[in-house]
C-alpha positions as CSV (number, residue, x, y, z in Angstrom):
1,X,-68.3,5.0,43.6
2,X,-70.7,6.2,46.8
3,X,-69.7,7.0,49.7
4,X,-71.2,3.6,51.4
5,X,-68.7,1.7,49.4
6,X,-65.8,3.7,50.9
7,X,-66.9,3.2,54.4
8,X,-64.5,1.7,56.8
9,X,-64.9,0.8,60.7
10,X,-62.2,-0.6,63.2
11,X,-62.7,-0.9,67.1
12,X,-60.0,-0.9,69.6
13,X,-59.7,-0.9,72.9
14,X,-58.0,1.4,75.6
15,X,-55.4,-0.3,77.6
16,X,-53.2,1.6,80.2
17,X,-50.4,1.8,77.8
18,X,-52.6,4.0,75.6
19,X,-53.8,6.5,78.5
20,X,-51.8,9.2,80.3
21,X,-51.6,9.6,84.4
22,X,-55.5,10.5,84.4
23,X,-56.1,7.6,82.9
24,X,-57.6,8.8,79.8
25,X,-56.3,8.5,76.0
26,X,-53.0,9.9,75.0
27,X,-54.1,12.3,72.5
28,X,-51.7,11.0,70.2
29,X,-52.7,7.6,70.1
30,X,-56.3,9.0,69.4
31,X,-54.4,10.9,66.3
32,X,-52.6,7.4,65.1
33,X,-55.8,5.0,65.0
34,X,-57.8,7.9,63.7
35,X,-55.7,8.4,60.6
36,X,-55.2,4.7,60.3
37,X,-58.9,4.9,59.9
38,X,-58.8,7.9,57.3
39,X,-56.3,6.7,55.4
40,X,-58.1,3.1,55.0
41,X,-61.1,4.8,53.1
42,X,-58.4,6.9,51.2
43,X,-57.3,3.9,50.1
44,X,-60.4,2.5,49.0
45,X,-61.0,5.1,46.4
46,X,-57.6,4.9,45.2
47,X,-57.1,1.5,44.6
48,X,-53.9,0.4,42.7
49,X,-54.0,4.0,41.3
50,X,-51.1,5.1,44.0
51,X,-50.7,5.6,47.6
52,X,-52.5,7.5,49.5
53,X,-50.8,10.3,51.6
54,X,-51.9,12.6,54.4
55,X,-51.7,16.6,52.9
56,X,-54.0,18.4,55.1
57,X,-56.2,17.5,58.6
58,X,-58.2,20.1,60.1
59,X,-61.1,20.5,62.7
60,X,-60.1,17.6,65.0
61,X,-62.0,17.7,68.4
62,X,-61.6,15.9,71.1
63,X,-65.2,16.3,73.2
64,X,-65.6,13.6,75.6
65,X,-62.9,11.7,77.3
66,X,-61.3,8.3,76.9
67,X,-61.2,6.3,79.4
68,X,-59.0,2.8,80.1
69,X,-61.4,0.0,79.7
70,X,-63.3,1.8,76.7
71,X,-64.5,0.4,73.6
72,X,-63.8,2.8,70.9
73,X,-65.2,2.6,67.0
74,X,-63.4,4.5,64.0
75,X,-65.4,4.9,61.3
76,X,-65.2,6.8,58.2
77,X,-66.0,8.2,55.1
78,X,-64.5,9.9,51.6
79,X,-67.2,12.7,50.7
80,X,-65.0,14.5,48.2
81,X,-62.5,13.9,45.5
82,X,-61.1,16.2,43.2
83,X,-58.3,15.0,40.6
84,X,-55.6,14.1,42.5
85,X,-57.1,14.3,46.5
86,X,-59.4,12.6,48.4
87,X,-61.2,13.8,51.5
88,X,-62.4,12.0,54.3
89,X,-64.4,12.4,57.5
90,X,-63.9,10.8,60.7
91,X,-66.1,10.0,63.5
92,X,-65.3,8.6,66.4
93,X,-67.5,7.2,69.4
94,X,-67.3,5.6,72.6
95,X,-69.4,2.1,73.3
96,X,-71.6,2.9,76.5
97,X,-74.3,-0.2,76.0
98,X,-76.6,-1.3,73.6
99,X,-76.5,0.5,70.7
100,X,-75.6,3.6,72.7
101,X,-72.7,5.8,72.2
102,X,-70.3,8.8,73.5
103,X,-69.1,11.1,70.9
104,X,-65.1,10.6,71.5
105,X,-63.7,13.3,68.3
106,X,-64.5,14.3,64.9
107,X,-62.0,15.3,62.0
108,X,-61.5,16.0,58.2
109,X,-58.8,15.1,56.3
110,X,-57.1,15.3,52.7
111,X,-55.2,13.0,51.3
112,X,-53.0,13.0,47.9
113,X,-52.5,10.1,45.6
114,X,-49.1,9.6,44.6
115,X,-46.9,7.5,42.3
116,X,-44.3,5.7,43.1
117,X,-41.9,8.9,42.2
118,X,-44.2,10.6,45.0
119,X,-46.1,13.0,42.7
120,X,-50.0,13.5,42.4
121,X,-51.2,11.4,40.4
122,X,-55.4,11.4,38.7
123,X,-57.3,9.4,41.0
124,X,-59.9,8.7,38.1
125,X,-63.2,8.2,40.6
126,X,-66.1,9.9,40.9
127,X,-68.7,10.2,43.8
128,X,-72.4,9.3,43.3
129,X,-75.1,9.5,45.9
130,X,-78.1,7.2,46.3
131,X,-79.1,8.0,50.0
132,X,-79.8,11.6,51.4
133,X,-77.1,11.0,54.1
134,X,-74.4,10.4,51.0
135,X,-76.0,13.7,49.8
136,X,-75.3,15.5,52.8
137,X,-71.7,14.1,53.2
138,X,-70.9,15.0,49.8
139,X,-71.9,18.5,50.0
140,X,-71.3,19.3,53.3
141,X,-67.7,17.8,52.4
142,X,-67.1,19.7,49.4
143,X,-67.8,22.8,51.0
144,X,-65.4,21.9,53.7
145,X,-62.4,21.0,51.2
146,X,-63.3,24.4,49.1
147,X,-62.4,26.2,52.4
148,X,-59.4,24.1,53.3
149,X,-58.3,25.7,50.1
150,X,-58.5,29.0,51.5
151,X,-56.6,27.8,54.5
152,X,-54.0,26.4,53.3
153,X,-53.1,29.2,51.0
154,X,-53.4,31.7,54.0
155,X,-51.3,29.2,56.0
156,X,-47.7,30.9,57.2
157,X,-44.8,28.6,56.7
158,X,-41.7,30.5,57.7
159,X,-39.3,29.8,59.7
160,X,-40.3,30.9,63.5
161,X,-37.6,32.3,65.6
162,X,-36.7,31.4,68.8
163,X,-39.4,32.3,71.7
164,X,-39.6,32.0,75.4
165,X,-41.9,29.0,76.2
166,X,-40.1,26.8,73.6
167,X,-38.9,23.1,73.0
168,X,-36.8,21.0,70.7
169,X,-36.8,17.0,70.4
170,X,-35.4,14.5,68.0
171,X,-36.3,11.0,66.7
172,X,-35.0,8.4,63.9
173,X,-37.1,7.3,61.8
174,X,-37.3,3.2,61.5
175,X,-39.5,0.4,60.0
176,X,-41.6,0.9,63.1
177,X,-42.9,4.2,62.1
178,X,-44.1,3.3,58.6
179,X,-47.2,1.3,57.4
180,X,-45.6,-0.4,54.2
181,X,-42.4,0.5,52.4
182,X,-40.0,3.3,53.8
183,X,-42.6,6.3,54.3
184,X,-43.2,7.7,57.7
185,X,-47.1,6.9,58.6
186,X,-48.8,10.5,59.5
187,X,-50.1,8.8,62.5
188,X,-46.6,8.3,63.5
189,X,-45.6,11.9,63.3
190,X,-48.6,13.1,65.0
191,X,-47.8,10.8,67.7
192,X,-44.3,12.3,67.6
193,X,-46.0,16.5,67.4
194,X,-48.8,15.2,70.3
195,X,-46.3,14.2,72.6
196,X,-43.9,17.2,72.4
197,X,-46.4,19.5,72.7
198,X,-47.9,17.5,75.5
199,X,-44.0,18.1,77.0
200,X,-44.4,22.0,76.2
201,X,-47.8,22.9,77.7
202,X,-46.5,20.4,80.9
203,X,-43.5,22.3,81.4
204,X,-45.1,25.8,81.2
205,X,-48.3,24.7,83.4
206,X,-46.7,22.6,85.8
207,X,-50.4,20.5,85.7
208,X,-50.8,17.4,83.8
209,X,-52.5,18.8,80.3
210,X,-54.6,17.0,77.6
211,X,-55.3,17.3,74.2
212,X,-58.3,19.3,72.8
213,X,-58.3,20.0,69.5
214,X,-55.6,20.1,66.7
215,X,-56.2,22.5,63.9
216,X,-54.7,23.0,60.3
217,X,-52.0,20.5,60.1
218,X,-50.5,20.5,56.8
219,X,-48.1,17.4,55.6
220,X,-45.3,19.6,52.8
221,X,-42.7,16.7,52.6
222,X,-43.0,13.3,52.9
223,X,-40.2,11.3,55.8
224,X,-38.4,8.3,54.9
225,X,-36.6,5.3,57.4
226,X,-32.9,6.4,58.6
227,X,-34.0,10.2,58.3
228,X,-34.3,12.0,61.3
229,X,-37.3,14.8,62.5
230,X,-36.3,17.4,64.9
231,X,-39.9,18.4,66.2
232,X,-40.1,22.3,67.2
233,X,-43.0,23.2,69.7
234,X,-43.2,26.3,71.1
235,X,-46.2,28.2,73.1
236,X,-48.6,30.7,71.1
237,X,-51.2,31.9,73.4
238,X,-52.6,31.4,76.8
239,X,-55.9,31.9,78.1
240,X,-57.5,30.9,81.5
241,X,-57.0,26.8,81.4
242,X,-55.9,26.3,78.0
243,X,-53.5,27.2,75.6
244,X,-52.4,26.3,72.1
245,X,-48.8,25.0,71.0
246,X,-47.5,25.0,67.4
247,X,-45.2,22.2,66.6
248,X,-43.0,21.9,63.3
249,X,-41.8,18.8,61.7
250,X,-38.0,18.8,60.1
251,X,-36.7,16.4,57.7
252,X,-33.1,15.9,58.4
253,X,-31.4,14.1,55.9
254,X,-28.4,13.8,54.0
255,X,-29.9,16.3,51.2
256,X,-30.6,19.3,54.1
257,X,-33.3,19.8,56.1
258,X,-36.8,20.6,55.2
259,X,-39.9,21.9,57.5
260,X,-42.0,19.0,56.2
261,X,-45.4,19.3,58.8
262,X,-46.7,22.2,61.1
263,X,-49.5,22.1,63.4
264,X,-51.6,23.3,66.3
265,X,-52.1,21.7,69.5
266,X,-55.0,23.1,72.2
267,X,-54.0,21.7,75.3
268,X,-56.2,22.2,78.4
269,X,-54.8,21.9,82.2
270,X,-56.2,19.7,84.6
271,X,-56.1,19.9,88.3
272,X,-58.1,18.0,91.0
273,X,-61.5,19.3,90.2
274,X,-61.6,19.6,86.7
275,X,-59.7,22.6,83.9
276,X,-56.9,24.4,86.3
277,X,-56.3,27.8,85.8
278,X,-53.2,28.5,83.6
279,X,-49.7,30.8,84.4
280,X,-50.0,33.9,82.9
281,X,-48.4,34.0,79.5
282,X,-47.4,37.7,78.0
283,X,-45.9,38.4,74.7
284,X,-43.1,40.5,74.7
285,X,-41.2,40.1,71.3
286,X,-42.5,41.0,67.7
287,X,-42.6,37.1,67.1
288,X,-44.6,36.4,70.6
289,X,-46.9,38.7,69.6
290,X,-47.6,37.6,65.9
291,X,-47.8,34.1,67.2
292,X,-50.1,35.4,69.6
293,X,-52.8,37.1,67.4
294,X,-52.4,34.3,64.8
295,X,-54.0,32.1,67.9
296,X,-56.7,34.2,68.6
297,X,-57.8,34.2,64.7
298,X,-57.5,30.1,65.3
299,X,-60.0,30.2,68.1
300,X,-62.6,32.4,67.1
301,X,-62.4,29.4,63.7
302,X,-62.5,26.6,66.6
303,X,-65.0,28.3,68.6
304,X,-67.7,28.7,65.4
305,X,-66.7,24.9,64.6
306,X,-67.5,23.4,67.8
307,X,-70.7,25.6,68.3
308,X,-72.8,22.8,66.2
309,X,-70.8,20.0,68.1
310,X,-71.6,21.0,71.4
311,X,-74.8,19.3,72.0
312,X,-73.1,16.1,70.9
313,X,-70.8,16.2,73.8
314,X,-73.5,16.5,76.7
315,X,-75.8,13.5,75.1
316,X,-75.0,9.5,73.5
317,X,-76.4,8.9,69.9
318,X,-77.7,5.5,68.5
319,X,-75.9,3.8,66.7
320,X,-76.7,0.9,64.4
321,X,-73.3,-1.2,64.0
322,X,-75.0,-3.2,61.4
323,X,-74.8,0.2,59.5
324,X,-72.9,2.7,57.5
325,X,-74.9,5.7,58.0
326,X,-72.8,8.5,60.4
327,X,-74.4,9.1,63.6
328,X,-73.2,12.9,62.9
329,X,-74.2,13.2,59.4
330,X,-76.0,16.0,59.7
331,X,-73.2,17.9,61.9
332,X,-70.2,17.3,59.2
């Protein structure tokens, strides 16, 4: 299979309901119709092997605002597979005329496919390339998901304690939140993680905030209808008009409770004229402070990311929507 035939495109557009009191996006709705996207390639590949479910999503950047009114294309591709997993990259843009596009986010995700007993099954595919921009894809992909490898290993999944910039929120699980059957659509969740961090970073800045980035989210359990999540977000650095938030997923269910997502929310403050200077934040307690230099290592990763992104943000690219060729292929 190439990567052409895994290619998937849906437009939307941004109504009021969608966008915060700036009028632009909710970053979580950006989150939901992105991974809709992502997982429609995933499933692609798969077939009637299994289902296709969100494991890992790094490197998500939000560079150029949404606006109400806006026009916005999802397209994606799968440029790796390995037995059981499937990775796919996500671009995003913004119609401005013509053929002419705003770069709205980027992202890479994994995905596992399961059986119906919710184990990793073989997916049994193969990439081939024909075109040097499936060439590109492919290895620039594979190098990608090698390093994911790394970062999910170094990845710390105990239990945080309590800290002082934190909050705790709850929500049921129903039909609503799923795609088909009784499993929680990541989308869902991240709508769910988006919005209490969004509550978090509001609360501490006292300005309205908006999402940036979201870095190494990692899916551990899956969430079913009837269960419950209690969603943990708590502050883990500050610097002058942003800050990042970490926000755990619990399954609660009759068998116990299980930390089932974790990720990491860069939220920027906005005032009147543009990114507000933040509160000062200061660590005080042994858990502060790990939390603290865990964020900084996070940055300096975001920062070397988004160096090659950059010149995206200031300038549209041309698009063909006749075609299937990324207008960052070379960027991935």
């Amino acid at each position: 299979m190439r990567p052409l035939e895994t290619y998937s495109q849906t437009t939307r557009i941004v109504m009021p309901r969608h966008a915060n009191p700036l009028g632009v996006l909710f970053g979580g709705n950006m989150l939901s119709w992105l991974i809709e996207s992502s997982t429609s390639s995933a499933m692609t590949v798969a077939g009637n092997r299994g289902e296709v479910v969100l494991g890992f999503m790094d490197e998500v950047y939000f560079l150029n605002p949404v606006r109400i009114g806006s026009r916005v294309t999802f397209r994606s591709w799968v440029g790796h597979v390995g037995r059981s997993s499937i990775s796919v990259f996500t671009e995003v843009l913004i119609w401005r005329e013509g053929t002419r596009y705003d770069v709205a986010c980027a992202s890479k995700s994994v995905y596992v496919c399961v059986g119906s007993d919710r184990r990793p099954v073989p997916v049994g595919r193969e990439l081939e390339v024909s075109e040097r921009w499936e060439e590109v894809l492919v290895e620039r992909m594979g190098r990608w998901r090698r390093s994911a490898e790394d970062t999910i290993r170094s990845m710390s999944w105990g239990r945080r304690g309590v800290v002082k910039q934190q909050l705790v929120s709850y929500r049921r699980i129903t039909s609503e939140d799923t795609i088909a059957g009784d499993l929680l659509f990541a989308g869902r969740l991240m709508q769910f993680m988006d919005e209490v961090a969004g509550i978090l970073a509001l609360r501490f800045a006292n300005v309205v905030t908006v999402t940036a980035s979201v870095d190494q989210t990692s899916f551990s359990a899956p969430m079913t209808v009837n269960e419950a999540v209690r969603l943990e977000a708590r502050l883990t650095r500050v610097w002058r008009s942003s800050m990042e938030v970490e926000v755990d997923a619990y399954r609660l269910s009759e068998r116990g409770e299980v930390l089932a997502s974790r990720s990491y929310f860069t939220m920027v403050g906005i005032g009147a004229g543009g990114p507000a200077e933040l509160p000062p934040y200061v660590p005080v307690t042994p858990e502060e402070h790990e939390l603290w230099e865990e964020a900084g290592r996070r940055r300096e990763k975001r920062e070397r990311a988004l160096s090659s992104l950059r010149e995206v943000r200031e300038r549209p690219v041309t698009v063909d929507p006749q075609s299937p060729v990324p207008a960052l292929a070379e960027l991935v």
